[in-house]
N, C-alpha and C positions, 0 to 999 in steps of 0.2 A: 107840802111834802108829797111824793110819788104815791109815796102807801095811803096817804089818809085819800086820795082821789080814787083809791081802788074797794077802799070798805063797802060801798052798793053792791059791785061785785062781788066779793068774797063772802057778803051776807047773803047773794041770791045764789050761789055755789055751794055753800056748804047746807045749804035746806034743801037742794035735790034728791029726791028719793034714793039717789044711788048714793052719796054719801051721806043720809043720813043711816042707812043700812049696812054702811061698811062700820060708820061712828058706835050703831048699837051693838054689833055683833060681838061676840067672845072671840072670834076664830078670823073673822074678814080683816081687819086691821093689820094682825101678826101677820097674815099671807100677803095682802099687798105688800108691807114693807117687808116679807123675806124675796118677793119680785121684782122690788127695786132695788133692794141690795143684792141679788143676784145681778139682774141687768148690769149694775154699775160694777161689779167684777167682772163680768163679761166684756161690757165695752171699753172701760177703762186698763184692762188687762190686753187686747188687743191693740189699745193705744200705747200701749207702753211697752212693748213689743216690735212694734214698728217705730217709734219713736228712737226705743233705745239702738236698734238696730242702723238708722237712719245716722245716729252720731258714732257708730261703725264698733260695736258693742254685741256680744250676741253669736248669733249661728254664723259663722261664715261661710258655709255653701250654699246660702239661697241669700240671693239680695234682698235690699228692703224692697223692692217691687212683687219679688217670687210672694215674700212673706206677707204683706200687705196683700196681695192676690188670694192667698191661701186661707185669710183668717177675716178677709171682705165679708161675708153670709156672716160669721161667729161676731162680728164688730156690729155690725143692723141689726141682727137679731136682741143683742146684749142692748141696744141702743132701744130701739122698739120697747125690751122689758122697763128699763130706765124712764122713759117718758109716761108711759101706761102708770107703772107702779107710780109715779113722781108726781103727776096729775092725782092717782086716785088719794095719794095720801093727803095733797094740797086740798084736794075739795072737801077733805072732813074738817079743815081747821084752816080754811080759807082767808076770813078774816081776822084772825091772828098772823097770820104768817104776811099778809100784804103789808104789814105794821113793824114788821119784826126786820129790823135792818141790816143781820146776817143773811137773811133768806132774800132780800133783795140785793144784795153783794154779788152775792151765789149765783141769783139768774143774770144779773148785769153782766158778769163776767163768762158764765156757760154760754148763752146761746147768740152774744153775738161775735164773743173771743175764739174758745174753744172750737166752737163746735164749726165755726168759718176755717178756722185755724185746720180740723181736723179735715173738711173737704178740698182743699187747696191742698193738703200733702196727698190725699186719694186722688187727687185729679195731672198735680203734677212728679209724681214719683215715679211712674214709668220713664217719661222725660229725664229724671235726673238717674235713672238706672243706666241708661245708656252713656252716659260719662265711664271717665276710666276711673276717676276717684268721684267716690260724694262731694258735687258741690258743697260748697261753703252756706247756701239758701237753703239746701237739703237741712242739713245739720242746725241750721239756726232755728228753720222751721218745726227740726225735730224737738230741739230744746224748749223753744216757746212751748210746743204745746204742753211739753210736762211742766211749765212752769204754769201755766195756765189751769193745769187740773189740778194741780199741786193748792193754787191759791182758791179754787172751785171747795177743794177738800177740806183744807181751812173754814171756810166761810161757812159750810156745811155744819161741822161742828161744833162750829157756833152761834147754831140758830138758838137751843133750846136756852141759850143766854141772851141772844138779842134783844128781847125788850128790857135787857137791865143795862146796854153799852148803847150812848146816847150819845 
């Protein structure tokens, strides 16, 4: 299994001074996870946004390029918070979570679906702005990804049940 190859890890991760100080604290814990769950309204609000925009939904005075251009910074930034917080909360309970096969669902599916999924529409939506209608790729691309964070969200909430779904 995936997870039981990553337990050395997850045991030399979560004995770091920084995550054993986030693990002690009354207050560090709650902040990190109120900075990933900011982050992930942030980025995930921006993707959906453009997303919905993209399957022709939305503001109709600014393309999904205008928009995607407009909310570019607000999307990395949100994204920046999500990884930070998402790391710092992984490293307090490192070894549980490499075991827990919601929380490996979760990354299977984010960082090389999603999150490809999310730079391929940033790199070609200008391209598909220039059409007179959204391409039919535009819109699928669009759709993927909310089905992609959609099954990310899932998977999410149900980690803290993972190690009872075998």
């Amino acid at each position: 299994m995936v997870g039981e190859s990553l337990v050395p890890f997850g045991h030399w991760l979560q004995n770091r001074t920084f995550a054993l100080a986030i693990a002690d604290s009354g207050w560090a814990y709650p902040f990190v996870q109120a900075t990933h769950f900011s982050g992930i309204s942030l980025w995930l609000g921006t993707n959906f946004a453009v997303d919905v925009s993209l399957l022709g939904f939305g503001n109709k005075r600014q393309s999904p390029a205008q928009l995607s251009d407009a909310l570019f910074v607000w999307n990395w930034l949100g994204f920046g918070m999500t990884v930070l917080g998402g790391f710092l909360l992984f490293s307090v309970s490192a070894e549980t979570f490499v075991l827990n096969p919601a929380f490996l669902v979760k990354l299977s599916l984010l960082i090389p679906a999603a999150l490809i999924t999310h730079i391929v529409i940033q790199c070609k939506i200008h391209a598909w702005d220039r059409a007179l209608d959204t391409p039919a790729a535009a819109k699928r691309a669009g759709a993927l990804e909310l089905f992609l964070w959609f099954c990310v969200a899932t998977a999410a909430v149900l980690i803290p049940y993972g190690p009872l779904v075998y």
